[in-house]
N, C-alpha and C positions, 0 to 999 in steps of 0.2 A: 504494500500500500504506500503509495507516495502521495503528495498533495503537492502542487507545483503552483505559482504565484508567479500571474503575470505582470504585476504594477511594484517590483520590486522599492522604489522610492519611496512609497507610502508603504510598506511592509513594516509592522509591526510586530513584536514575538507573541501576542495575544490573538494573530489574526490565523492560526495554524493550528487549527480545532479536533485534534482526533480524544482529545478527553483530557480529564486530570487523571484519569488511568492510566495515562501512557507518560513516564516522569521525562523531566527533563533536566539535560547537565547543567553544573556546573558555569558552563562554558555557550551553555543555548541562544542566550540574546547577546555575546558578543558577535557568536555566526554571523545572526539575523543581518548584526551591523555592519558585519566584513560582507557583506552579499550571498548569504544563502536564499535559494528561491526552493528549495524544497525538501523535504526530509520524508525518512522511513522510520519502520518501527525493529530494534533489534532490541532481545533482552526488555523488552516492554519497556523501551524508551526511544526519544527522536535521538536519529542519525543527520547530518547534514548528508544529500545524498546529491545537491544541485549546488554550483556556485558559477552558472553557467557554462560553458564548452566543455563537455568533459576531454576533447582533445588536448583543448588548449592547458588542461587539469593534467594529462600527462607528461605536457613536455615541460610546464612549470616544476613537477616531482623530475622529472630524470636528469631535467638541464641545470633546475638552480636548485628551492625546499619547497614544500607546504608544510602547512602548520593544518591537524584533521582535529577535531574532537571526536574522540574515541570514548569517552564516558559511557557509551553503552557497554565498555568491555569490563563488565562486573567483576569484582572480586570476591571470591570463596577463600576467606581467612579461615585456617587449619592451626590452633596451638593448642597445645600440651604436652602433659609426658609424652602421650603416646601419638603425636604430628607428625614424626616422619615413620610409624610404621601404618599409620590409617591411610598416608597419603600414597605409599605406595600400595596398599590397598583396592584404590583406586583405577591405576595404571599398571597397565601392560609396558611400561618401558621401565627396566632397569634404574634407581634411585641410589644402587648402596653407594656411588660415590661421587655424589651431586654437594657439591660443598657449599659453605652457607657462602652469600653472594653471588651464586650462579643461576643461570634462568634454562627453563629447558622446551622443547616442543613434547607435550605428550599428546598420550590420546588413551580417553578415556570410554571403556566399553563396559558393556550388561552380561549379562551372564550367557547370551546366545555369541558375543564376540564382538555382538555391532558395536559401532560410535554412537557415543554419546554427546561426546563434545570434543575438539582437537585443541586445546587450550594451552599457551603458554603459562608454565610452574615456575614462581619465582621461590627462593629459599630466601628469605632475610634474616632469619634467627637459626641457628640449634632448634627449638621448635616454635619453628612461625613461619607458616606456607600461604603464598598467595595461588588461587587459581585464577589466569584471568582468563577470560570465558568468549568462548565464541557464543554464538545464539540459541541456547537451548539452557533448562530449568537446573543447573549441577547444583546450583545451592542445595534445593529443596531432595535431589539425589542423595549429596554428601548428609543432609542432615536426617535421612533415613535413614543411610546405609551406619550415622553415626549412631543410633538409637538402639541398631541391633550386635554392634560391633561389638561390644563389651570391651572398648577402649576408652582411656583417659583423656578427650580431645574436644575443643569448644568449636564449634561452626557457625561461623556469622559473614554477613555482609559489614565491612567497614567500612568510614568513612574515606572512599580511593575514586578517584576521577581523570583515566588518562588523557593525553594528549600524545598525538604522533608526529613530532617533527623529521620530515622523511627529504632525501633526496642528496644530493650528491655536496652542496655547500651546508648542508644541516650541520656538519663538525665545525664550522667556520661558525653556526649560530651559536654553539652548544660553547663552543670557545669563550667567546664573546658575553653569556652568560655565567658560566661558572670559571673561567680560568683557563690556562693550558693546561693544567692538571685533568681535567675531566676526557681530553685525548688519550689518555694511556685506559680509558677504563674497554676491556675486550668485549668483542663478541657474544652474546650471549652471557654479559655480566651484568650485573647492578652496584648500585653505590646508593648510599642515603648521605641527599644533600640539603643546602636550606639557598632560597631564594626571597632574600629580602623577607625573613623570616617565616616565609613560607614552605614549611616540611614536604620535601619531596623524597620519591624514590624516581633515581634515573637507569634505566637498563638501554643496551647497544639491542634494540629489538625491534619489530613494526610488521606491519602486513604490506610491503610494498618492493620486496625484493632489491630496493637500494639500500645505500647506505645509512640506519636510521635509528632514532631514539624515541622510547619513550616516556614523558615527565608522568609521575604516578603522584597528584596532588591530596595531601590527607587533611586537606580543609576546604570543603565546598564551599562556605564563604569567603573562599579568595578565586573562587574562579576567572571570572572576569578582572580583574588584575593579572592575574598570571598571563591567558591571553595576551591582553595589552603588551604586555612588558616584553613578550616573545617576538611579537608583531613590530615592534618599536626597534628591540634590537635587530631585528632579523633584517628590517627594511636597504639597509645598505648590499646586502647581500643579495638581494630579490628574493625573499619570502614573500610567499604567496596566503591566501587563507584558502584550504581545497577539503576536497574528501577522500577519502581512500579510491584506488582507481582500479577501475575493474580490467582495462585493457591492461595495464600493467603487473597486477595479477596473475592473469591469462597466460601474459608472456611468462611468467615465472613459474607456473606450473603451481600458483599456492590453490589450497582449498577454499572454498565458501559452502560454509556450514546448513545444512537444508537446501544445497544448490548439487553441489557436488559431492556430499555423504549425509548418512542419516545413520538412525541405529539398525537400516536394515543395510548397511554398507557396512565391508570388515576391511581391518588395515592390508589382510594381503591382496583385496581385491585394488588396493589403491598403490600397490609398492609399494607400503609402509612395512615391510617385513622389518628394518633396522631397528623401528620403534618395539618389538615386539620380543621379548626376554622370555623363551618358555624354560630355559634351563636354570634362572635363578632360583635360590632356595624359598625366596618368599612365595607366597601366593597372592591373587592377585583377582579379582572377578572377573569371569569371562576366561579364564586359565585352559581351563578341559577344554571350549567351545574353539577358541583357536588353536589348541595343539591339533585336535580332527581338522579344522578346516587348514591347517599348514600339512597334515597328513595326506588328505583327499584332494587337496589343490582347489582353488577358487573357480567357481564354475561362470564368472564377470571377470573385468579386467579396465582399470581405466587407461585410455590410450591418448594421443594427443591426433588432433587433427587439421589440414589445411584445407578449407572450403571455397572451392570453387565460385567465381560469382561476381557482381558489383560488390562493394566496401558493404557493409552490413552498418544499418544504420539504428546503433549503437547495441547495446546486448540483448541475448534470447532472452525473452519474457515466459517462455514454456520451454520443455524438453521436447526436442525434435527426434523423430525417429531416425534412426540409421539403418540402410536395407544394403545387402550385398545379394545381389542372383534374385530380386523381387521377394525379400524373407528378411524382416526387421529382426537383427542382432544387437541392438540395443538403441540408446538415445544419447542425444547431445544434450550435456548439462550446464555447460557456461559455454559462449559464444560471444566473439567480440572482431571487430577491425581492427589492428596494428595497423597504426601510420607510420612506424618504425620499420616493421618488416614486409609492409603494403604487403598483407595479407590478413583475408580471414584465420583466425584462429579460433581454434576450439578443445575442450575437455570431454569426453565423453566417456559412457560406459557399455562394454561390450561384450556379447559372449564369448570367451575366454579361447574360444577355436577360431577365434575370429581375428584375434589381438597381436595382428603379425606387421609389420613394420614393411611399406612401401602397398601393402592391401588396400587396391581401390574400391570405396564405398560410395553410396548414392545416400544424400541428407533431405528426410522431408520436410522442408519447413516452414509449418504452419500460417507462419505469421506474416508471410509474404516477403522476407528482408531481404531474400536472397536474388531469388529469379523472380521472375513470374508466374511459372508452373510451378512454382513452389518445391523442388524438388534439382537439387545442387551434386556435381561429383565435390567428391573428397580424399587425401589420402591418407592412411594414416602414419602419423611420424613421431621421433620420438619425443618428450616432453622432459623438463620443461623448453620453450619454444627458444628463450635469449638465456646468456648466462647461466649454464646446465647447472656448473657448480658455484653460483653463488657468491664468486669473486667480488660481485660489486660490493656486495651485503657486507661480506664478512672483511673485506680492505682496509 
């Protein structure tokens, strides 16, 4: 669901009505001011999802920063005695030697194997775990699974509101804010810092396969300050105010959670095997359910694909079938134009006999984007599409 606003200059943060049910960040009516024209609903809150072009939205991330509000990406605080053995609990990925200050990709499944959520695990204490959460209910998971657990562990929602400063001069902003010292912090690390006495946690992280950080603000009444003060420094630099970008995404082979898995998707169907420890001692939920499906092999497969056609004007809004010999083998679940690689690309998921590298498929698509018979060649190629291994990211 998105709402879009065409009279952006009278745009006010009161005129964007999906309810007082659906909260809002932090950070909401700074958007409004930097030009947001439209928002969605993730984690039962607005996302800024318009700030007009989204092309123009990608080449401001890969050329210079944006600055996203990410507040939707909730936190599942985990402490007690017993935090890091509930939270490996949890997850299918391997924890025994995840040291405090370290952030990780997991992925968290049910007892059938599926995803439940793909969420970056931060460690800031000996026992004190952040989950921050892609789009689905973990809180309300973790605080079942804590009820029956008979461990010593408190589950709550804190006061945490990120922000994603992404893109290749983002080190130049982050400089600029915190010192030269905040350069040396690595990949997939976190630091607790203060800005103008504003308590932050900053990690080398993001959903944008560039180079990027994100500030984890532990006092919602400073949100719009924060803002400001990022937007202010940033500006010599060409900071931008964006949203997460799906072409870029695309290109990077990341997931979108209820797009491209659900809990009826399992990590080996996605090549997520590395995320998956069946041989460590602990146990884990969903344990037995993927050592069969690593036994029996995955009977889907996600593949990457280049579709045929005019530039696709902007992403699939439905899953498109995919047919090989007039016999639909699966569907395309993200779709997008690269103006980088002037090409359609795409995500999809396929029967597993199907999932062969240079195999020409036929894409039906619904929605008209492609042709006009609705119905595109495709080939399939490997993924992710730029940057395989992540050099930008991790530089």
């Amino acid at each position: 669901m998105t709402q879009a606003l065409t009279d952006a200059d009278d745009l006010q943060s009161e005129d964007f009505g999906f309810g007082t049910q659906i909260r809002k960040s932090p950070y909401f009516k700074a958007t409004v001011r930097w030009g947001a024209k439209g928002f969605s609903v993730y984690n039962h809150m607005y996302i800024p999802r318009d700030f007009g072009d989204p092309e123009q939205n990608f080449w401001n991330l890969v050329n210079d920063a944006i600055l996203c509000d990410v507040g939707v990406e909730r936190q599942v605080e985990i402490t007690g005695p017993d935090a890091a053995k509930f939270t490996q609990m949890l997850t299918c990925r391997d924890l025994s030697k995840m040291a405090v200050g370290q952030c990780k990709y997991i992925l968290i499944t049910d007892a059938d194997g599926g995803m439940l959520n793909d969420p970056i695990l931060l460690r800031l204490d000996e026992n004190r775990f952040w989950i921050s959460l892609a789009d689905s209910d973990i809180l309300l998971w973790a605080k079942g699974m804590a009820l029956f657990a008979g461990m010593e562990v408190t589950i709550r929602e804190p006061d945490v509101s990120p922000l994603q400063l992404q893109g290749p001069k983002s080190g130049e902003v982050m400089k600029a804010l915190f010192g030269d010292s905040i350069m040396d912090l690595k990949y997939y690390w976190l630091r607790h810092v203060e800005l103008d006495g504003m308590p932050l946690v900053v990690s080398r992280t993001g959903w944008s396969s560039e180079l990027g950080y994100e500030l984890y603000l532990q006092d919602e009444s400073r949100g719009d300050e924060l803002w400001e003060k990022i937007m202010a420094v940033g500006k010599p630099f060409g900071l931008k105010p964006g949203h997460t970008s799906s072409i870029r995404r695309i290109e990077g082979g990341m997931l979108s959670y209820h797009a491209d898995a659900d809990m009826n998707t399992n990590p080996y169907e996605l090549g997520l095997d590395r995320l998956v420890n069946l041989d460590m001692e602990a146990d884990f939920i969903g344990k037995a359910a993927l050592r069969k499906i690593k036994e029996e092999g995955p009977s889907r497969k996600q593949v990457g694909l280049v579709i045929d056609g005019d530039p696709l004007n902007g992403p699939n809004t439905s899953y498109w079938s995919v047919k090989k010999d007039g016999v639909v083998i699966g569907k395309v679940t993200s779709a997008v134009y690269s103006p980088r690689l002037e090409k359609n690309i795409a995500l999809a998921m396929v029967a597993a006999e199907h999932a062969v590298l240079g195999a020409e498929v036929q894409v039906l698509n619904k929605s008209g984007l492609v042709n006009d018979p609705g119905t595109s060649a495709a080939v399939i190629v490997e993924r992710p599409f730029y940057d395989p291994n992540k050099k930008i990211a991790a530089s």
